[in-house]
C-alpha positions, 0 to 999 in steps of 0.5 A: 281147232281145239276142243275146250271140255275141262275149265282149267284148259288155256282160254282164248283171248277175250274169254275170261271165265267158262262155268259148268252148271251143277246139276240137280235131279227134282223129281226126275226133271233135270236142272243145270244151274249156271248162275250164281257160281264159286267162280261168278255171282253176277253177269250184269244184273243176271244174278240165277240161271237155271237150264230147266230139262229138257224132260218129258212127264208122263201122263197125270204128273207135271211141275208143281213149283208151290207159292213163294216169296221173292224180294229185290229181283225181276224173275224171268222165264223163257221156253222153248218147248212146253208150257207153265202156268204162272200165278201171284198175290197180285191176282195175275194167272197166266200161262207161258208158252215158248218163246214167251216172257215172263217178267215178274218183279218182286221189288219190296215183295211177291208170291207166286207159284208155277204148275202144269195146267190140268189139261196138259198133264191129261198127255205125256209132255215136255217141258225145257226153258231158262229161268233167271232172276235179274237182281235190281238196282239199288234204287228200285229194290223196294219198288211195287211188285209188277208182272208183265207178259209179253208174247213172242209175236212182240219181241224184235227178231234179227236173222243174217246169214244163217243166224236168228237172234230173238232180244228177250230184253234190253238193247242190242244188235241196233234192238230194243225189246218191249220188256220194261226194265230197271237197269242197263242190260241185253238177254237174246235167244239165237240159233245158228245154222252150221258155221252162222256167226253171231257177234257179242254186244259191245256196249254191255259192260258184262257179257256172258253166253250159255251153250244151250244145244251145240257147239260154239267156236271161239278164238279157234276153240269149241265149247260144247252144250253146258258151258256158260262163256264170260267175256272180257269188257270191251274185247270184240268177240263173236261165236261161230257154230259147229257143224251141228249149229248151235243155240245160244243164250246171250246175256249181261250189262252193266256192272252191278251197284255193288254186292248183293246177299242171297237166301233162298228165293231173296236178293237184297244189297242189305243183310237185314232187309233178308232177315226182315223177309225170312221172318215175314215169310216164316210168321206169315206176314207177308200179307201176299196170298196167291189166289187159286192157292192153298198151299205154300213152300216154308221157309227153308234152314239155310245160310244168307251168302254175299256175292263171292262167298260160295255156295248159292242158297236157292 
């Protein structure tokens, strides 16, 4: 059994690609950022993902993430220690805790931001999750905005020999999560005991896993924390955890209606539907105040990329 720790190492049968996340420091709370990379844009509809902390604030500080906009994409977050409190222009406040969701869909346009809440900023706290973005279908990239909140008592759980999979959304493993989606996709938590086994869904077209703490087993290889693993279509695969067990992020579906064109906190499959969402944020048209707010985030100088092309812009 080999240890994979460099990208350009030999991968396993079925393995297709495994990313490293570029880290960024805010403030002293530490984000790894998987998803869109040089080398993938997109698994299925999964177009962001962020690794937030884990880190810990002191007394009197917390996240202050102010109002923004978003188009053409259901943001997602999940926790697993801490809490945030999320506002937006269609009046929703409410707070996160782990194991939560949220699913927020900007459709034809969204504003919110996300803060520490006053009472838990009066101790040291901790804070680490995922956040991710799923871009939508073409079909429904204009749809009404919508948030849905769903508790972690809602969400179907499996567990078999030392492996518990929680579905955050979609369908997998003989499962289906409450969440209400707009495409074909799965997105699990899972926790291996040492050496438990968890399989990969077949019927997802794209499939992805992010080591979150651990280590992974795969095809006689191991893969550390930090490492998002991209399977082939079709392959059977599973993972199989070190001898310190493992936390899992599982994620992906179908194969995106096409390309997609990224700036900032927009995703759209049109370049001018972009522009038409930079000058509404820059000229204050968007007509979408966050109630509780008065402050915001302005548009930023950056460049419109297409999936493939390089560098994200958010």
């Amino acid at each position: 059994m080999s240890v994979t720790t460099d990208p350009t190492d030999p991968l396993p049968p079925g393995l297709e690609t495994v990313l490293l996340p570029r880290t960024h420091d805010i403030g002293g709370f530490e984000v790894r950022r998987a998803l869109p990379a040089k080398e993938r844009q997109m698994v299925g509809p999964f177009i962001f993902f962020d690794q937030m902390g884990p880190g810990e604030f002191l007394t009197g500080t917390g996240v202050d993430v102010r109002p923004h906009p978003h188009i053409g994409l259901s943001t997602v977050t999940y926790l697993f220690e801490g809490e945030i409190q999320h506002r937006d222009s269609l009046g929703t406040e409410m707070s996160i805790a782990p194991g939560d969701v949220n699913w927020m869909t900007a459709g034809q346009g969204i504003v919110h931001s996300e803060r520490t809440a006053a009472a838990r900023r009066a101790a040291p706290h901790k804070l680490a999750g995922i956040q991710s973005w799923v871009a939508l279908p073409k079909a429904h990239e204009e749809t009404r905005p919508d948030f849905r909140h769903h508790g972690v008592g809602s969400l179907p759980v499996a567990e078999d020999a030392g492996a518990t999979l929680r579905l955050i959304a979609g369908t997998g493993w003989g499962m289906a999560a409450p969440v209400q989606v707009l495409s074909e996709l799965f997105y699990a938590d899972a926790v291996l005991a040492p050496g438990a086994v968890v399989p990969m869904p077949d019927h997802h077209e794209e499939r992805a896993a992010y080591v979150m703490t651990g280590s992974v087993d795969v095809a006689g290889q191991v893969f550390e924390a930090g490492r998002m693993l991209v399977f082939r279509p079709g392959d059977r695969m599973a993972l199989k955890a070190g001898p310190q067990g493992a936390r899992l992020l599982l994620l992906g579906g179908a194969t995106m209606d096409g390309p997609r064109f990224l700036y900032w906190n927009f995703v759209s499959s049109s370049r001018d539907r972009i522009e038409q969402a930079k000058q509404d944020w820059a000229r204050d048209r968007f007509n979408a105040p966050v109630p509780g707010e008065s402050e915001w985030i302005p548009l930023p100088e950056k460049r419109v990329v297409r999936a493939g092309e390089g560098a994200p812009t958010s």
